[in-house]
C-alpha positions as a Markdown table, in Angstrom:
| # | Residue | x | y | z |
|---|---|---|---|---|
| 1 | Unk | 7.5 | 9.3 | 38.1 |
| 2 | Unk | 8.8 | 8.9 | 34.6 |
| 3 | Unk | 6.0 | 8.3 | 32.6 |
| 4 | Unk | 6.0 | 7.8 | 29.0 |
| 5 | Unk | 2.9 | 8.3 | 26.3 |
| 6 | Unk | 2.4 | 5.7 | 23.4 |
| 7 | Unk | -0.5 | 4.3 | 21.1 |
| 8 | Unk | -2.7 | 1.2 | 21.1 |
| 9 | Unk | -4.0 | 1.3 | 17.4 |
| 10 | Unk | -3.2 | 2.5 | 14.3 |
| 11 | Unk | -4.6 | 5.8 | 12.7 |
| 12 | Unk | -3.9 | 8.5 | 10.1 |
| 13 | Unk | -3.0 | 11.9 | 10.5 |
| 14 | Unk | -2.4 | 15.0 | 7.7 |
| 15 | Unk | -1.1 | 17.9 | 8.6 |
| 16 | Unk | -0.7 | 21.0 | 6.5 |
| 17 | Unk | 1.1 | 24.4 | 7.3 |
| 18 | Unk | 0.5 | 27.5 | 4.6 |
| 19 | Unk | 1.9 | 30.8 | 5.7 |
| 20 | Unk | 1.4 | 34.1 | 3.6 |
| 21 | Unk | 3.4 | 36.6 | 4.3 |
| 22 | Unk | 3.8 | 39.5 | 2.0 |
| 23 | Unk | 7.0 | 38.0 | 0.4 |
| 24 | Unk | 7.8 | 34.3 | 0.1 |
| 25 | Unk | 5.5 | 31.9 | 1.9 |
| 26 | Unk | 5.5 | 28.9 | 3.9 |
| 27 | Unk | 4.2 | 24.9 | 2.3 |
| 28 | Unk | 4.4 | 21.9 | 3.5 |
| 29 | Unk | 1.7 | 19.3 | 3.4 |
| 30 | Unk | 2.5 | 15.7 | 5.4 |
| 31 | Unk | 0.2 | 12.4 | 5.6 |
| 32 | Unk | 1.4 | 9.9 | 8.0 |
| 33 | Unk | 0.3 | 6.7 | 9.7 |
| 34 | Unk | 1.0 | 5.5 | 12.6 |
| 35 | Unk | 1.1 | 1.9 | 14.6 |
| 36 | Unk | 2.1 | 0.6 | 17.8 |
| 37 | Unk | 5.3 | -0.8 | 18.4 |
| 38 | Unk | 6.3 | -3.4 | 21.0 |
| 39 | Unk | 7.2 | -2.1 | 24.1 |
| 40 | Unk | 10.9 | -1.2 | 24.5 |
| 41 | Unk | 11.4 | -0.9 | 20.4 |
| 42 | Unk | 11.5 | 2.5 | 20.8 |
| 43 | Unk | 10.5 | 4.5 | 17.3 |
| 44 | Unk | 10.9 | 3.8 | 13.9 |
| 45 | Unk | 10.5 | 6.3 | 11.1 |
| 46 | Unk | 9.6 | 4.5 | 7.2 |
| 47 | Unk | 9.4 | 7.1 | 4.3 |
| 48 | Unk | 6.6 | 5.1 | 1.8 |
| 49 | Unk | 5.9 | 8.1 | 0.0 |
| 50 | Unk | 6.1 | 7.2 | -4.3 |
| 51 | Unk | 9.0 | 9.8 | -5.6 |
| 52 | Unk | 8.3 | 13.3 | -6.7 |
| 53 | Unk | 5.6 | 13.7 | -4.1 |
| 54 | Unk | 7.7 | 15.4 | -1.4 |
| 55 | Unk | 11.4 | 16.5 | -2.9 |
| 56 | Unk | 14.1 | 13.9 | -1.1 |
| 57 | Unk | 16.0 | 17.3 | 0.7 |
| 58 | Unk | 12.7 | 17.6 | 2.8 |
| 59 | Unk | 12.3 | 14.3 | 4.0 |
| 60 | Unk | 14.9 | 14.5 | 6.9 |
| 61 | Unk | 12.6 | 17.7 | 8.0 |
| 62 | Unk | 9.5 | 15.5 | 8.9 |
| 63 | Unk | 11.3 | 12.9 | 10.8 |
| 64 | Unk | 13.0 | 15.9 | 12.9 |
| 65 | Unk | 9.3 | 17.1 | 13.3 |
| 66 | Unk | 8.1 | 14.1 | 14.9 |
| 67 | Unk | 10.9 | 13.3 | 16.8 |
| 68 | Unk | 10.5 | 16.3 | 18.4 |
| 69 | Unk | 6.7 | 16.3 | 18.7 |
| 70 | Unk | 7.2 | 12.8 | 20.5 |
| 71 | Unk | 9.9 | 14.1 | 22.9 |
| 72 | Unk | 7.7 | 16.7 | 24.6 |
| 73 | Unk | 4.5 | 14.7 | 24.7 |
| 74 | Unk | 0.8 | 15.5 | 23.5 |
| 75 | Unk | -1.5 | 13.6 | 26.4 |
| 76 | Unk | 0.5 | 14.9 | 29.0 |
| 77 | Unk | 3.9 | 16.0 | 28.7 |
| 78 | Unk | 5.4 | 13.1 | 28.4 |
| 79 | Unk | 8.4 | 11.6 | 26.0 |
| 80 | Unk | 6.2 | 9.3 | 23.2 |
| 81 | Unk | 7.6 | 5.8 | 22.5 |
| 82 | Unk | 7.2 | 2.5 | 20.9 |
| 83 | Unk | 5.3 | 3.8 | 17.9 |
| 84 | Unk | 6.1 | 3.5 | 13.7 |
| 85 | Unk | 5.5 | 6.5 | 12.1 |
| 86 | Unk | 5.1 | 6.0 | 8.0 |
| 87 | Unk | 5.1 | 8.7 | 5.8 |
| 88 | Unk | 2.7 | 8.1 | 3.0 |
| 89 | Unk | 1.6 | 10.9 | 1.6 |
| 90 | Unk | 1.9 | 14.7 | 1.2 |
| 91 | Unk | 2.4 | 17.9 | -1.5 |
| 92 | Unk | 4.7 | 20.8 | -1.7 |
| 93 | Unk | 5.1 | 24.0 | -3.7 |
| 94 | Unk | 7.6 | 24.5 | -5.7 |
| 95 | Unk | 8.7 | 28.1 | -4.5 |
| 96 | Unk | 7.1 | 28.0 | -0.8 |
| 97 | Unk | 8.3 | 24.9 | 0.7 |
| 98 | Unk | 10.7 | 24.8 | 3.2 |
| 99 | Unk | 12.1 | 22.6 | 6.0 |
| 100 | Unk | 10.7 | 24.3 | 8.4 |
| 101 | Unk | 7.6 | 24.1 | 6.7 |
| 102 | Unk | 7.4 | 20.1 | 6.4 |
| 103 | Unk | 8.8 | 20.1 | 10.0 |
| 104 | Unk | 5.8 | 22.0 | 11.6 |
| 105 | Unk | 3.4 | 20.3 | 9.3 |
| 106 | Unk | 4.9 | 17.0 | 10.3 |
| 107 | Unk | 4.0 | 17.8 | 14.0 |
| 108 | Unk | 0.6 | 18.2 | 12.8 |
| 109 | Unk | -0.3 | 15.5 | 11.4 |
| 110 | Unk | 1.5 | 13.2 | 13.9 |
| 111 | Unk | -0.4 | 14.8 | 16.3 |
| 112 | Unk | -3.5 | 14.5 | 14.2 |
| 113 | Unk | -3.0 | 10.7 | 14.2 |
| 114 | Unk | -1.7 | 10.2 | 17.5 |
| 115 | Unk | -5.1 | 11.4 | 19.3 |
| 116 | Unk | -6.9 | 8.7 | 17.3 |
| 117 | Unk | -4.8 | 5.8 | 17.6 |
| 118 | Unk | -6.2 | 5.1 | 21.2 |
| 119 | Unk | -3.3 | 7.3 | 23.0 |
| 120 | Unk | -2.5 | 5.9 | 26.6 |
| 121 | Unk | -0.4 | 6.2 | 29.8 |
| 122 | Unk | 2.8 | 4.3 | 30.8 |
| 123 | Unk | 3.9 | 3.7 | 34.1 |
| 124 | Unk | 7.5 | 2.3 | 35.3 |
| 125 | Unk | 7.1 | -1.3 | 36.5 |
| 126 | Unk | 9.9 | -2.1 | 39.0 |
| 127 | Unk | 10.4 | -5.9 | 39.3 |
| 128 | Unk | 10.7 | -6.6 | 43.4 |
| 129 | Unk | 12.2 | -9.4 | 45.5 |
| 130 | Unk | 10.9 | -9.0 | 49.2 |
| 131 | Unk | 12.5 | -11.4 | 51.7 |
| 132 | Unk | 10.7 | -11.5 | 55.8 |
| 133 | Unk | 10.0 | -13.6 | 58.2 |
| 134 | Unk | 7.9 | -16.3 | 57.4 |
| 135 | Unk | 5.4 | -15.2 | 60.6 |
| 136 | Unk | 5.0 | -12.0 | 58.5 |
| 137 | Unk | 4.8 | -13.1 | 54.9 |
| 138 | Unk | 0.6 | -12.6 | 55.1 |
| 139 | Unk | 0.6 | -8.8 | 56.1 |
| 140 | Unk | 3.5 | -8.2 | 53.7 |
| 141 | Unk | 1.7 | -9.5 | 51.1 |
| 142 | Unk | -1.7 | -7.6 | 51.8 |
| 143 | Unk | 0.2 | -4.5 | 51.3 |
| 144 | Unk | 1.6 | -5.4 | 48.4 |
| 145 | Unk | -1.6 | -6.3 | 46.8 |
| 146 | Unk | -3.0 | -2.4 | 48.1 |
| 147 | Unk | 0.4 | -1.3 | 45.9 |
| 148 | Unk | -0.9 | -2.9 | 42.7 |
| 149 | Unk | 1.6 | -5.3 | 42.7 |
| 150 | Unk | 1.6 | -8.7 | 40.5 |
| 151 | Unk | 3.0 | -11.6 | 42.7 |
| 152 | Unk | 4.9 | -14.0 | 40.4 |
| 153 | Unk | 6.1 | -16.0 | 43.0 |
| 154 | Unk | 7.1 | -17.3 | 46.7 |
| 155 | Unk | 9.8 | -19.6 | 48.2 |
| 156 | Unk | 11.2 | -20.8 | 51.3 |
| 157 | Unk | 14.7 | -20.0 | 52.3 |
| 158 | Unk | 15.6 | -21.3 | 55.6 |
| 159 | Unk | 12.8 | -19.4 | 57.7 |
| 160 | Unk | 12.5 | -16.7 | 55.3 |
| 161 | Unk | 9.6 | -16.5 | 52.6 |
| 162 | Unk | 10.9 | -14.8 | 49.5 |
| 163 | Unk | 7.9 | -13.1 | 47.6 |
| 164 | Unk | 8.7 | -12.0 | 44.1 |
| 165 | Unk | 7.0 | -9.5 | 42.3 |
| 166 | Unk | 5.9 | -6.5 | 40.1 |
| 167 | Unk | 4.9 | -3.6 | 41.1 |
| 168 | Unk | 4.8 | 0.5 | 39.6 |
| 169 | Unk | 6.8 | 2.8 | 40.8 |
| 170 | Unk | 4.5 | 5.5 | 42.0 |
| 171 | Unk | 3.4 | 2.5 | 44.6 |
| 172 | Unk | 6.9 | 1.9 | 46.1 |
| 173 | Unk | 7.2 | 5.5 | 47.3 |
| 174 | Unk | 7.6 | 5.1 | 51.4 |
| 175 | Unk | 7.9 | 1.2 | 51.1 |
| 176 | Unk | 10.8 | 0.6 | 52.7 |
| 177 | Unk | 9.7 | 2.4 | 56.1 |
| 178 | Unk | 6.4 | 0.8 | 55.6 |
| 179 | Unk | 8.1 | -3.0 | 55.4 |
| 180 | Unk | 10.7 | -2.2 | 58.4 |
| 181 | Unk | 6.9 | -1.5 | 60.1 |
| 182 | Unk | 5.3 | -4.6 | 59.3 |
| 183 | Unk | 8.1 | -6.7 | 59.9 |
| 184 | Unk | 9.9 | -5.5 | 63.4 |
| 185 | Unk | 13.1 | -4.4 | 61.2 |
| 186 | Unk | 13.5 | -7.9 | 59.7 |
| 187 | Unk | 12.4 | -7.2 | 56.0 |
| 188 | Unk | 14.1 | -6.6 | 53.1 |
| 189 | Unk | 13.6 | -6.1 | 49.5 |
| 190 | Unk | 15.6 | -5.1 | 46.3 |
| 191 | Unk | 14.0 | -3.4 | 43.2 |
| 192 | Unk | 14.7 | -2.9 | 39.7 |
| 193 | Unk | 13.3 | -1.0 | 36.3 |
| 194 | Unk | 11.5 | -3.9 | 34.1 |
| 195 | Unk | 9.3 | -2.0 | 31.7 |
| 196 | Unk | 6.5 | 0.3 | 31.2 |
| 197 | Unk | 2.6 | -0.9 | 31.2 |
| 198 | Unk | -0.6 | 1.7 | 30.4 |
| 199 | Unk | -1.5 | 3.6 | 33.4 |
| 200 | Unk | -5.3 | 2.4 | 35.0 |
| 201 | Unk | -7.7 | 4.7 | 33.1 |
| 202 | Unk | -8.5 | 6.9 | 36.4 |
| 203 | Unk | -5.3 | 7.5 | 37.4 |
| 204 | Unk | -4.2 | 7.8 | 33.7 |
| 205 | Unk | -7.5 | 10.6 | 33.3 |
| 206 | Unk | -6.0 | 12.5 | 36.9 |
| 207 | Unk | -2.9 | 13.2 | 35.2 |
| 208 | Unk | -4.1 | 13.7 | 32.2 |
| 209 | Unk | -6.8 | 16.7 | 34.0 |
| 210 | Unk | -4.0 | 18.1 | 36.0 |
| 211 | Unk | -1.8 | 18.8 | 33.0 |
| 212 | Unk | -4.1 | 20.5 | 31.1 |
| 213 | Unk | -5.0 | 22.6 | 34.1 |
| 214 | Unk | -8.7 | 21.5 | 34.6 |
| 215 | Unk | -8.2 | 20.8 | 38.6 |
């Protein structure tokens, strides 16, 4: 399943990487705040800093850090999305900053923020059209409901009961020998990507255990 991480609040992060290392050193020093987009808007990057704080030639570095912070994940694994990430503050040395520097320190502190800006779960939500029999329309529907499926609707056509709904992916998995079951071979359904909704908190946690290798 193809989940995706994202944020519910806003929050601050800093981050600051200082390397020593016989000869020249490492600096970079990021503050950054982030807020929840609407789903599907994807990420948005907003440099707020006041000039001289951080040198213009760095700036690009930071965004590259968090882009690439948010395409491997931090709950889970999972690509990040839908969030604004502002740049508001930061430092840097005049002989020791580098862009690698402002790029690591930019994963920092965008992971700094990200674990308080109540981080959740997304799941795929697949937008169903089931068509059966009108004599089997209740047992099809019970097992929807077991799927976590959201019924928006039902109609008649002819003797057929059309049942329109949404439902997550992880839930269709086997559905189609499941429907051919409850409805002698007379079923049918068609499915398609809608959009992503946070994950139920115990599933969300189950995921969240196995990735970090606790069970």
């Amino acid at each position: 399943v193809a989940y995706k991480e994202s944020i519910l609040s806003e929050a601050r992060g800093e981050g600051k990487y200082i390397k020593q290392t016989g000869g020249r050193g490492q600096y970079g020093h990021v503050v950054l705040n982030l807020a929840p987009l609407g789903r599907g808007d994807g990420f948005k990057f907003v440099n707020q800093i006041r000039e001289g704080v951080i040198p213009k030639n760095f700036i690009p570095a930071i965004e590259d850090g968090i882009r690439e912070q948010m395409s491997i994940g931090i709950l889970a694994g999972y690509p990040i999305i839908d969030v604004e990430s502002r740049l508001v503050d930061g430092s840097f040395h005049e002989v020791d900053s580098s862009e690698i520097a402002f790029k690591i320190a930019a994963s920092m502190a965008f992971q700094d923020a990200f674990v308080k800006a109540s981080p959740v779960l997304l799941e795929p939500i697949m937008n169903m059209e089931v068509v059966v029999p009108e004599e089997y329309s209740g047992n099809v529907l019970k097992d929807l409901n077991s799927r976590r499926s959201r019924i928006e609707g039902m109609e008649m056509r002819l003797n057929f009961q059309v049942v329109k709904a949404y439902t997550p992916i992880r839930e269709t998995f086997g559905y189609a020998t499941q429907l051919r079951s409850l409805t002698q071979g007379r079923g049918t359904y068609t499915m398609q990507f809608s959009h992503y909704e946070p994950l139920p908190r115990q599933l969300s946690d189950e995921i969240i255990k196995r990735y970090q290798g606790i069970f």
